[in-house]
DRENFIGU-642739 format. One record per residue: x, z, y of N, C-alpha, C in turn; residue in three letters; residue number from 1. Coordinates in Angstrom, 1 decimal, padded with zeros to 4 digits, always signed. Example, Ala and Ser with C-alpha at 12.3 -4.5 7.8 and 13.67 -1.06 7.14 Angstrom:
<atoms>
@n_px: +013.2, n_pz: +007.8, n_py: -005.7, ca_px: +012.3, ca_pz: +007.8, ca_py: -004.5, c_px: +013.2, c_pz: +007.8, c_py: -003.3, vovo: ALA, rotor: 1
@n_px: +012.8, n_pz: +007.1, n_py: -002.2, ca_px: +013.7, ca_pz: +007.1, ca_py: -001.1, c_px: +012.9, c_pz: +007.9, c_py: +000.0, vovo: SER, rotor: 2
</atoms>
This chain:
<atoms>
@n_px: +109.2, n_pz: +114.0, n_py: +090.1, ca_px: +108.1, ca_pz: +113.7, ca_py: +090.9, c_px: +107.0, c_pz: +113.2, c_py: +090.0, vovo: UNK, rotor: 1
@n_px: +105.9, n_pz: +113.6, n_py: +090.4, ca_px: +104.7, ca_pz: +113.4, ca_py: +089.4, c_px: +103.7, c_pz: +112.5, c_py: +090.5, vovo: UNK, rotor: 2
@n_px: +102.8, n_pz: +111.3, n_py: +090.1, ca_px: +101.7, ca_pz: +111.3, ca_py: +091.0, c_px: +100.5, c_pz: +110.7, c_py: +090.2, vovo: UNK, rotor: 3
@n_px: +099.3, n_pz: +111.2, n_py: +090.4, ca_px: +098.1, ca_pz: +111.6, ca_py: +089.4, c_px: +097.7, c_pz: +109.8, c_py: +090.0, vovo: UNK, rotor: 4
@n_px: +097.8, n_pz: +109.1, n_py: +088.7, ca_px: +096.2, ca_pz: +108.4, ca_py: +088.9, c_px: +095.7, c_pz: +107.9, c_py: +087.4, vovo: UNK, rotor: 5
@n_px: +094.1, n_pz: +107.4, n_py: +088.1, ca_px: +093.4, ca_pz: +107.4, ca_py: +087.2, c_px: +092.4, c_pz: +106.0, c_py: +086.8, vovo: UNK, rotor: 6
@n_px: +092.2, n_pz: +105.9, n_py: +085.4, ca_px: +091.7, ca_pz: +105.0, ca_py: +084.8, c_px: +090.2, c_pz: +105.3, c_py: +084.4, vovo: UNK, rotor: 7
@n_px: +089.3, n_pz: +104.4, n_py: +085.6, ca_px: +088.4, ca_pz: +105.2, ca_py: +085.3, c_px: +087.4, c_pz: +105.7, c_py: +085.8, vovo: UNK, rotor: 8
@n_px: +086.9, n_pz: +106.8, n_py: +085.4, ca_px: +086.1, ca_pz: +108.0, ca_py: +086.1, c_px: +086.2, c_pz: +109.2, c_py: +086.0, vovo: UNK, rotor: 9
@n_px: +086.9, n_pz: +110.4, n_py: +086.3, ca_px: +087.0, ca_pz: +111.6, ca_py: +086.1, c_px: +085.6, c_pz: +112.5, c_py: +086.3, vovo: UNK, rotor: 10
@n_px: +085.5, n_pz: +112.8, n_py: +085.1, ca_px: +084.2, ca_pz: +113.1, ca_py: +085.0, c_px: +084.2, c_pz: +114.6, c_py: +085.4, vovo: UNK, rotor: 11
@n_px: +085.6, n_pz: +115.5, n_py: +085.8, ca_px: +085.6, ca_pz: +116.9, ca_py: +086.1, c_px: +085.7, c_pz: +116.6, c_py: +087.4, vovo: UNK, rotor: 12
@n_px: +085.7, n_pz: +115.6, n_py: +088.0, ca_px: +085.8, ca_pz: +115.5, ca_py: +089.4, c_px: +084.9, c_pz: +116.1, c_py: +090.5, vovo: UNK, rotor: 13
@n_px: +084.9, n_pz: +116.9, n_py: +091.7, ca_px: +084.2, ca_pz: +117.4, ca_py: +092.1, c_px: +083.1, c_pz: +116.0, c_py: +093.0, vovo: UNK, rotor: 14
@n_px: +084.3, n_pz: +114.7, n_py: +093.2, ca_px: +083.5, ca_pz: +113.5, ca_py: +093.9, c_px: +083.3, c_pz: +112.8, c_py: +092.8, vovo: UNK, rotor: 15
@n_px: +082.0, n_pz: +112.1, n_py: +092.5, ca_px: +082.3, ca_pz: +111.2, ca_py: +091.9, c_px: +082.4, c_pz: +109.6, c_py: +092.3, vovo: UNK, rotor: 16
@n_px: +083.8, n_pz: +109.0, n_py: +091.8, ca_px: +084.3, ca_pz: +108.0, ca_py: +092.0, c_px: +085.0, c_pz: +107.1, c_py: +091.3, vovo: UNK, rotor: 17
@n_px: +085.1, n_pz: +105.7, n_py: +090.9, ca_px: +085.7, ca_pz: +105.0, ca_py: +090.3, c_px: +084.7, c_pz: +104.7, c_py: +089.2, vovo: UNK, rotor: 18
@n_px: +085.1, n_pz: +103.5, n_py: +088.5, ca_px: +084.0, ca_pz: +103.0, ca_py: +087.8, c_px: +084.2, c_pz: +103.6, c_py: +086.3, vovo: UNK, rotor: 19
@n_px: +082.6, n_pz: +103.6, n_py: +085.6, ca_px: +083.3, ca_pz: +103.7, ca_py: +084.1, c_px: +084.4, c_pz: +103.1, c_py: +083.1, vovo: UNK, rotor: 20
@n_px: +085.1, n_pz: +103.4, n_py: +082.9, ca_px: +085.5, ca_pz: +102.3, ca_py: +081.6, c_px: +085.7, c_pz: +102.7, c_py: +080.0, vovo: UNK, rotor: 21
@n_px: +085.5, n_pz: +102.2, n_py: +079.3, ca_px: +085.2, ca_pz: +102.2, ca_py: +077.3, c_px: +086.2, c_pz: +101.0, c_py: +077.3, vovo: UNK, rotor: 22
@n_px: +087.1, n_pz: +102.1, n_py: +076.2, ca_px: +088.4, ca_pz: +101.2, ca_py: +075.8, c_px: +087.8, c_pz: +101.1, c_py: +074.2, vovo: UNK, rotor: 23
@n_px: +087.2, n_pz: +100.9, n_py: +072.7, ca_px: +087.3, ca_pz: +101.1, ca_py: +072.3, c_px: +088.8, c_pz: +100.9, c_py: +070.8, vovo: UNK, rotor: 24
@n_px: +088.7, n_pz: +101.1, n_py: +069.3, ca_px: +090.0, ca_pz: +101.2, ca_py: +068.9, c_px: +090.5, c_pz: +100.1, c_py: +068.9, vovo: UNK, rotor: 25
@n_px: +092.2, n_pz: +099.6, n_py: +069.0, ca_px: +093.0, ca_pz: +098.8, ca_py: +069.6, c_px: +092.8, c_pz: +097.8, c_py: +070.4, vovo: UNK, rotor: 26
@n_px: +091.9, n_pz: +098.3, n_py: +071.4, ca_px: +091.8, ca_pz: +097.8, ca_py: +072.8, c_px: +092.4, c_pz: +097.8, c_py: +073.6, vovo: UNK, rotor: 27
@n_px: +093.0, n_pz: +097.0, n_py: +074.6, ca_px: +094.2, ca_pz: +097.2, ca_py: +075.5, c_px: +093.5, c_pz: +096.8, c_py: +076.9, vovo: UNK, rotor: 28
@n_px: +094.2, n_pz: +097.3, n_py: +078.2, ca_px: +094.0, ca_pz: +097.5, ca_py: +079.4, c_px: +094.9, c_pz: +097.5, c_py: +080.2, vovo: UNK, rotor: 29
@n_px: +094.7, n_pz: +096.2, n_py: +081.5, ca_px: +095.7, ca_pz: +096.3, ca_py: +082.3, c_px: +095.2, c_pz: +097.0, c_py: +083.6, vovo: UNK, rotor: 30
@n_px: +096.4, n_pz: +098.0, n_py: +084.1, ca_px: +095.8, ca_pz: +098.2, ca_py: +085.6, c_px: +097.1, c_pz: +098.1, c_py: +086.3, vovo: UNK, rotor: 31
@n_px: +096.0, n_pz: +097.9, n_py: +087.7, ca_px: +096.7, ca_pz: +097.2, ca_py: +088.7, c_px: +096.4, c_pz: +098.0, c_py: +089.6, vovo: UNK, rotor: 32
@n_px: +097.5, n_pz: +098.3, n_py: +090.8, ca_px: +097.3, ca_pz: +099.2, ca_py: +091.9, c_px: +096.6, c_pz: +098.4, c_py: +092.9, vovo: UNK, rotor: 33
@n_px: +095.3, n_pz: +098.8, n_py: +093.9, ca_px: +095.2, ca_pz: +097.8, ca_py: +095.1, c_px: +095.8, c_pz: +098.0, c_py: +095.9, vovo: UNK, rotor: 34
@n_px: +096.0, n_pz: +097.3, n_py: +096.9, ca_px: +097.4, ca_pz: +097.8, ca_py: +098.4, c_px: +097.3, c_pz: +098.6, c_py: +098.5, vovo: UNK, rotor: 35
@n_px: +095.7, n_pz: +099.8, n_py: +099.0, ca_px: +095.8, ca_pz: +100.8, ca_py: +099.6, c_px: +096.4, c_pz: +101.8, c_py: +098.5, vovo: UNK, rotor: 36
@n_px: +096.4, n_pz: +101.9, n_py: +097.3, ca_px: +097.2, ca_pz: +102.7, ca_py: +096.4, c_px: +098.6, c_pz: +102.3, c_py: +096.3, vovo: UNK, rotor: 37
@n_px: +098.8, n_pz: +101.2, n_py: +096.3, ca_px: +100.5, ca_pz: +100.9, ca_py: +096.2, c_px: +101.1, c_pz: +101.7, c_py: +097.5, vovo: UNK, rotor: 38
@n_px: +100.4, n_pz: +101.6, n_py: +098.8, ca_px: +101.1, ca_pz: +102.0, ca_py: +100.0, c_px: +100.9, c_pz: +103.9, c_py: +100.1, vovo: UNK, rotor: 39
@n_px: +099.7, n_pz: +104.3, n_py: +099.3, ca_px: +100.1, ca_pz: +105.9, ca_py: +099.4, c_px: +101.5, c_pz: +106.4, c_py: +097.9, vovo: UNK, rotor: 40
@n_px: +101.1, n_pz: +105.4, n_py: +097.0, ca_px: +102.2, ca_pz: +106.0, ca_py: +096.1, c_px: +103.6, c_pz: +105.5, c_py: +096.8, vovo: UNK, rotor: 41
@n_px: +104.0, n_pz: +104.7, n_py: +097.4, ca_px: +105.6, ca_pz: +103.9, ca_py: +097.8, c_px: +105.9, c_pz: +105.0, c_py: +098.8, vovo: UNK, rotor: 42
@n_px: +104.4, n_pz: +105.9, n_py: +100.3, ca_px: +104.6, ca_pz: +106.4, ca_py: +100.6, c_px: +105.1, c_pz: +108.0, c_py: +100.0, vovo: UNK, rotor: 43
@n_px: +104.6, n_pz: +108.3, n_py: +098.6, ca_px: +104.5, ca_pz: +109.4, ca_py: +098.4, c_px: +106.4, c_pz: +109.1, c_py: +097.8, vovo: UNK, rotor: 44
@n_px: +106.5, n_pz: +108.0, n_py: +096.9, ca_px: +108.0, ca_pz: +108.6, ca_py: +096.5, c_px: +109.1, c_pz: +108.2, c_py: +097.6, vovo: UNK, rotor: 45
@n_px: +108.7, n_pz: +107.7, n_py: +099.0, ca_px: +109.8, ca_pz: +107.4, ca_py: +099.7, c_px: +109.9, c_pz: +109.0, c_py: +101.0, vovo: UNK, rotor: 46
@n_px: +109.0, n_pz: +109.4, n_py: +099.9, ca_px: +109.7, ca_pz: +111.5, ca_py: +101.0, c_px: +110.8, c_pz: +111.8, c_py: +100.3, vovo: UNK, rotor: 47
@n_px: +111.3, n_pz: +111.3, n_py: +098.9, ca_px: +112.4, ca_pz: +111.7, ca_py: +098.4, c_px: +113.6, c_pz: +110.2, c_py: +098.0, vovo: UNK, rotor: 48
@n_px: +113.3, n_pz: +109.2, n_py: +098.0, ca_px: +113.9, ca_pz: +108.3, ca_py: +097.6, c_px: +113.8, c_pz: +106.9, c_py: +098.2, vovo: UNK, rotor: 49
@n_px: +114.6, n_pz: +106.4, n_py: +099.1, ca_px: +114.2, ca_pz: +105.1, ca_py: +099.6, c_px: +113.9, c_pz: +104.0, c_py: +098.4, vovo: UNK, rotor: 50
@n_px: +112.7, n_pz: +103.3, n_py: +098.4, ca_px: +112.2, ca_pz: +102.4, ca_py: +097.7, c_px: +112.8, c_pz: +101.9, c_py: +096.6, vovo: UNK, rotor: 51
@n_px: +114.1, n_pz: +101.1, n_py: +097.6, ca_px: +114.4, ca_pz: +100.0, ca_py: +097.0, c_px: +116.2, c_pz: +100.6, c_py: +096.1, vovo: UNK, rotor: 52
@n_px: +115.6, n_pz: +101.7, n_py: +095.8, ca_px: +116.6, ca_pz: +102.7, ca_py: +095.3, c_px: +116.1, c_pz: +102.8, c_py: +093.8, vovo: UNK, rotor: 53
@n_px: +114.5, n_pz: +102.6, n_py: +093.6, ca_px: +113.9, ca_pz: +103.5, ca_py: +092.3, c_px: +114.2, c_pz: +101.7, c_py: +091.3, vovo: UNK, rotor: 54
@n_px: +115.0, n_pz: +102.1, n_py: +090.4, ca_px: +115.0, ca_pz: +100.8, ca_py: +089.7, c_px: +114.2, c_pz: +101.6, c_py: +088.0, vovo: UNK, rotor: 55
@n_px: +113.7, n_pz: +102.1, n_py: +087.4, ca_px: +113.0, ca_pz: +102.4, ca_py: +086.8, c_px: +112.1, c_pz: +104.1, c_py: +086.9, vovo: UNK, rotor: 56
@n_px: +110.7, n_pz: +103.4, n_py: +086.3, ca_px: +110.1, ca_pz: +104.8, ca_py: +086.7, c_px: +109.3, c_pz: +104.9, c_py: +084.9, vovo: UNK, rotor: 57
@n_px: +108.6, n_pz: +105.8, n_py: +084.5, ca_px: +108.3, ca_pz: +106.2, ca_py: +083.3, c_px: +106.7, c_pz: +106.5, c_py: +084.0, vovo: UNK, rotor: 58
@n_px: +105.8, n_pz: +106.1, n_py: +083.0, ca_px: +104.3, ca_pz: +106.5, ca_py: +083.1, c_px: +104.1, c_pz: +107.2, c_py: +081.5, vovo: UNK, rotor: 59
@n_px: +103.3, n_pz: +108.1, n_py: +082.4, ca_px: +103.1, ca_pz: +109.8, ca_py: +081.2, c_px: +101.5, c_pz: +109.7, c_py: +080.9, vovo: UNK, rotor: 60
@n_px: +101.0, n_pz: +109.6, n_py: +080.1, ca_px: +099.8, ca_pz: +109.7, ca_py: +080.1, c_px: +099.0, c_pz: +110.8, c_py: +079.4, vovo: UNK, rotor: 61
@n_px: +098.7, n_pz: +112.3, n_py: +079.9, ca_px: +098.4, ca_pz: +112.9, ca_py: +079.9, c_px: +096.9, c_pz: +114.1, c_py: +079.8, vovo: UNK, rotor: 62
@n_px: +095.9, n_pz: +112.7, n_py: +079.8, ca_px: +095.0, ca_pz: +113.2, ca_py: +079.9, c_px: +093.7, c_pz: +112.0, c_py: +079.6, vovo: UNK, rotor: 63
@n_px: +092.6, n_pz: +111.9, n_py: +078.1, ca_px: +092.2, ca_pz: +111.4, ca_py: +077.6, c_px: +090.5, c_pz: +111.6, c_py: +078.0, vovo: UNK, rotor: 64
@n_px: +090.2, n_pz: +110.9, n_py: +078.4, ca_px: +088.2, ca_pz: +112.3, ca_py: +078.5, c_px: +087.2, c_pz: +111.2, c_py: +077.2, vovo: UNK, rotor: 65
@n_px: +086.7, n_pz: +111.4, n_py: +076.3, ca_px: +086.0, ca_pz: +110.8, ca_py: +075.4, c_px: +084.5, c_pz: +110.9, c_py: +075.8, vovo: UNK, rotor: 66
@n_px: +083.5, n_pz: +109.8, n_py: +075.6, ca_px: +082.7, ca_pz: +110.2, ca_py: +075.5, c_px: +081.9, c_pz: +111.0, c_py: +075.2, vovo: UNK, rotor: 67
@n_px: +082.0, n_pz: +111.6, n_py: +074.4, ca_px: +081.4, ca_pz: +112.8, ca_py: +073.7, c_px: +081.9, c_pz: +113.9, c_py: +074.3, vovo: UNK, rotor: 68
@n_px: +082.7, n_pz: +113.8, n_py: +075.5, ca_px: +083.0, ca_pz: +115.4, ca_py: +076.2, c_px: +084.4, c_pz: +116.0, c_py: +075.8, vovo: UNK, rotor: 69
@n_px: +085.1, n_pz: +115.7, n_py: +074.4, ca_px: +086.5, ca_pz: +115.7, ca_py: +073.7, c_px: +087.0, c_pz: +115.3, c_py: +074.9, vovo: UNK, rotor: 70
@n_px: +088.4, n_pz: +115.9, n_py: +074.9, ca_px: +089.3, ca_pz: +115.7, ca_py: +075.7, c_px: +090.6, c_pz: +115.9, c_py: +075.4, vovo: UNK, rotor: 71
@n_px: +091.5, n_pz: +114.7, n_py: +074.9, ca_px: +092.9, ca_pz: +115.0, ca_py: +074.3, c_px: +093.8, c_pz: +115.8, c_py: +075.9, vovo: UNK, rotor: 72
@n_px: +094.4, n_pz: +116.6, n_py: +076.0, ca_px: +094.9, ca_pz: +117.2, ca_py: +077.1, c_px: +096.5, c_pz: +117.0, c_py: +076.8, vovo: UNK, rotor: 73
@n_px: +097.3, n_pz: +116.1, n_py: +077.5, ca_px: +098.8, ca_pz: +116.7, ca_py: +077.0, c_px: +099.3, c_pz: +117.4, c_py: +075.3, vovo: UNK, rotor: 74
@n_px: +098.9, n_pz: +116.7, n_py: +074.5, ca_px: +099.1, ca_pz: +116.4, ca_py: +073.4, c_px: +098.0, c_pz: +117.8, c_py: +072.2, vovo: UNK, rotor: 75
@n_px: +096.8, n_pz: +118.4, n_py: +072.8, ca_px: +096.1, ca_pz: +119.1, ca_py: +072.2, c_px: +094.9, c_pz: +119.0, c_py: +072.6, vovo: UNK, rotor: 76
@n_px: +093.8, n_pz: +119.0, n_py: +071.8, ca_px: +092.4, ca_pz: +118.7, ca_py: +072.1, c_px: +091.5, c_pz: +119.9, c_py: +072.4, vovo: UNK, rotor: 77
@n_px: +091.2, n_pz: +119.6, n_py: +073.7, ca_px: +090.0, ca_pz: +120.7, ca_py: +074.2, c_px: +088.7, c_pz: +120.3, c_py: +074.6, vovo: UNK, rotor: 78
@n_px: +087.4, n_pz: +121.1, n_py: +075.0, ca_px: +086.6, ca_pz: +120.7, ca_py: +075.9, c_px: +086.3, c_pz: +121.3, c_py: +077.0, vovo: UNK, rotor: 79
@n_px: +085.6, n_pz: +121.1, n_py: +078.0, ca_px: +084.9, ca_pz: +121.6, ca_py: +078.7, c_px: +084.3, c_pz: +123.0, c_py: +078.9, vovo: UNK, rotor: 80
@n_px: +085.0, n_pz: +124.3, n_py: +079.5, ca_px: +083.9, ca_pz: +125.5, ca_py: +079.1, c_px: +082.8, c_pz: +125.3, c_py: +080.1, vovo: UNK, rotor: 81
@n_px: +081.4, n_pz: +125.6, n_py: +079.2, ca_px: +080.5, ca_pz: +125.1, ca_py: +079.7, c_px: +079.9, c_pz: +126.0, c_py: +081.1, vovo: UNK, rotor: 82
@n_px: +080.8, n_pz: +127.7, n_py: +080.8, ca_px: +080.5, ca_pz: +128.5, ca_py: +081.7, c_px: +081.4, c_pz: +128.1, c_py: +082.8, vovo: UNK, rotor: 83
@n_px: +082.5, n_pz: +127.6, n_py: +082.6, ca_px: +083.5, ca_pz: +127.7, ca_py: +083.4, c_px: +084.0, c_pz: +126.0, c_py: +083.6, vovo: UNK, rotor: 84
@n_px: +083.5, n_pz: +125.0, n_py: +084.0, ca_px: +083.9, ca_pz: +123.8, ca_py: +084.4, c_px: +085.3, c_pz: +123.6, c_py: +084.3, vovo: UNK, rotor: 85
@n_px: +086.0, n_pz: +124.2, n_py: +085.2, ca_px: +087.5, ca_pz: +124.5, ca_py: +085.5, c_px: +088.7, c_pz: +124.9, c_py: +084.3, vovo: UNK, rotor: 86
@n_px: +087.7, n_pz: +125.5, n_py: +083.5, ca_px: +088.8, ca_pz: +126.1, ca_py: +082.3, c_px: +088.5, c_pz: +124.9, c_py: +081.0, vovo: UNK, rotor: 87
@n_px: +089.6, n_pz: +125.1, n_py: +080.4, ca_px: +089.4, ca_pz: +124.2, ca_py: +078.8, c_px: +089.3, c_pz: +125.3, c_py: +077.8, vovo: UNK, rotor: 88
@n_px: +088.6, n_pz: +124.9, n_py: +076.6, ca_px: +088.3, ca_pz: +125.6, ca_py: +075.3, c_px: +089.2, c_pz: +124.4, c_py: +074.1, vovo: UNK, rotor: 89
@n_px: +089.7, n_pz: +125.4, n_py: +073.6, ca_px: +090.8, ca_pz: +124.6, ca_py: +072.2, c_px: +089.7, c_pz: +124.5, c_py: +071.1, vovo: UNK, rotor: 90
@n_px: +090.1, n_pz: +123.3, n_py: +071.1, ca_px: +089.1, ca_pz: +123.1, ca_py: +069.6, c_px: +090.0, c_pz: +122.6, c_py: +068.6, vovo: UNK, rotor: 91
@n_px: +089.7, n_pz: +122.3, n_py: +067.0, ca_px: +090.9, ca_pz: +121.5, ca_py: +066.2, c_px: +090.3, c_pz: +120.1, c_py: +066.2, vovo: UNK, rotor: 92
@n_px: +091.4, n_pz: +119.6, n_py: +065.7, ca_px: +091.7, ca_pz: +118.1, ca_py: +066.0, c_px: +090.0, c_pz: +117.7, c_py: +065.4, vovo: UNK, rotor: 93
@n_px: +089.6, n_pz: +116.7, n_py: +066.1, ca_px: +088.4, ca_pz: +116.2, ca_py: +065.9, c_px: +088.2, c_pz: +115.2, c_py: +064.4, vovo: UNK, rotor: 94
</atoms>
């Protein structure tokens, strides 16, 4: 079970929502779910698993957006095709 959230602002987003944030290098960040996120994710894993069942879960982090438009993706760097919003373009490592 996978469930998407985000730090931030998704800038491919069709809404825009959530605040900016700038981590820069060895900067660290805490996040915190508010109720109304705690109660859709507890609802989303309790379709397959009662709650008080899940004694460890793993966070994947997946998806990096840089200022500059770079975007580390699941362990390779792309950007934005500028014709195509929706699609990524491979670039080499920056």
């Amino acid at each position: 079970m996978a469930y998407p959230l985000w730090f931030g602002r998704n800038p491919r987003a069709r809404v825009v929502a959530g605040d900016p944030k700038r981590l820069g290098p060895q900067d660290t960040a805490e996040i915190a779910l508010s109720e109304d996120e705690y109660t859709k994710l507890k609802t989303f894993l309790e379709q397959r698993h009662p709650i008080g069942s899940i004694s460890k879960t793993s966070i994947r982090i997946t998806q990096v957006v840089f200022e500059d438009g770079l975007i580390w993706l699941n362990g390779s760097w792309v950007r934005s095709d500028p014709n195509n919003p929706s699609k990524f373009i491979p670039v080499n490592h920056p």
